[in-house]
N, C-alpha and C positions, 0 to 999 in steps of 0.2 A: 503494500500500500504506500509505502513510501520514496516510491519510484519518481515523481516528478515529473515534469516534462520529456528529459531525455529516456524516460522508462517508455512513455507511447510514443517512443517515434519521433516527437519535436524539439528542435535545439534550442535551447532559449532565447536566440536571436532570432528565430522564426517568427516571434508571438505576433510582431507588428507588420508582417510582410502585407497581408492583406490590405490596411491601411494603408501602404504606403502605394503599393500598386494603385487601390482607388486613387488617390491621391493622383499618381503618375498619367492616370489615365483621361481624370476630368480635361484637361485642355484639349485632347482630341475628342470625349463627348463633346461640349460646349460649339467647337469645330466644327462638328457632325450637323451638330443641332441649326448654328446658323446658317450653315450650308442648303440645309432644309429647308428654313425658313426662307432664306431668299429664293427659292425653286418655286415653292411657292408663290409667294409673290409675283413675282416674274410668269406664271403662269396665269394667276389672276387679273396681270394688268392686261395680258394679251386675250382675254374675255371681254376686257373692261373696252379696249381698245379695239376690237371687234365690234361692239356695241353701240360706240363712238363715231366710226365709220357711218354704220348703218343708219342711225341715226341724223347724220349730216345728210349722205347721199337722199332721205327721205324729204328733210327738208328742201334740200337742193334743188328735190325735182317737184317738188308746189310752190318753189318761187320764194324761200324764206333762206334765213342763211346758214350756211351748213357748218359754221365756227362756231356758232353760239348755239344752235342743237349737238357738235357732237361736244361741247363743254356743258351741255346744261346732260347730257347722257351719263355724266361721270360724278364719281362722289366727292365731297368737297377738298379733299387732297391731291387729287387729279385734274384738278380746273388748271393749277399754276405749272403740272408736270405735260402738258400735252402740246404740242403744233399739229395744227390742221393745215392741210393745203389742197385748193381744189383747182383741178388742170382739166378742162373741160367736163364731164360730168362726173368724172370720178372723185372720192374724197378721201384722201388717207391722212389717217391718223396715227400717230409719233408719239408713244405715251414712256413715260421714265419713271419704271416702278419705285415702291417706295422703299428704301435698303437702306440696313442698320450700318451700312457703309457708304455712305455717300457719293464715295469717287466710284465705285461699282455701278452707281444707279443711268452714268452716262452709257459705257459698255453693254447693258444687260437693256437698253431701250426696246422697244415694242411697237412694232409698224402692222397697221392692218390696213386693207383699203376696200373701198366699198362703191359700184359703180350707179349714178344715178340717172333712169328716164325718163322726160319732159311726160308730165303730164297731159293725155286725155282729151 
């Protein structure tokens, strides 16, 4: 009974390996996780930017402006991240998701376009 740690097997420098691995490993969770989070994002803006589009080109073609439909299509974080531009009837939209890294958010941009027909 009086065997101790090195009786089952464990050295006594062993006891904290487990903490310390946690430990060692959090910066690559953490890594993992924002990596994630902006995939997301970056996926959601190119819905959001899709939506943008379609929305302009709708306008577009009953005669209203397709800048201010595909910014009023977006949530209020995405008004000041978007360029619209419309080149005959088509309307693409240029969206810069939102990332917890800032200088990523120009790289990881988001173009969708959307083509609009005269009205009827």
């Amino acid at each position: 009974m009086g065997e101790g740690w090195a009786g089952r097997g464990w050295a006594a420098d062993d006891r904290g390996q487990a903490t310390l691995e946690l430990i060692a490993a959090l910066p690559a969770l953490a890594l993992a996780g924002l990596v994630a989070l902006q995939l997301f994002l970056v996926g959601y803006s190119i819905t959001l930017a899709d939506g943008a589009a379609e929305a302009g080109a709708l306008s577009l073609s009953s005669g209203g402006s397709a800048e201010e439909a595909a910014r009023e299509a977006l949530p209020d974080w995405g008004e000041e991240r978007i360029s619209v531009e419309v080149k005959g009837g088509t309307v693409s939209v240029r969206l810069r998701p939102p990332s917890p890294i800032e200088a990523l958010a120009d790289r990881l941009s988001v173009t969708s376009s959307a083509a609009a027909r005269p009205a009827r």
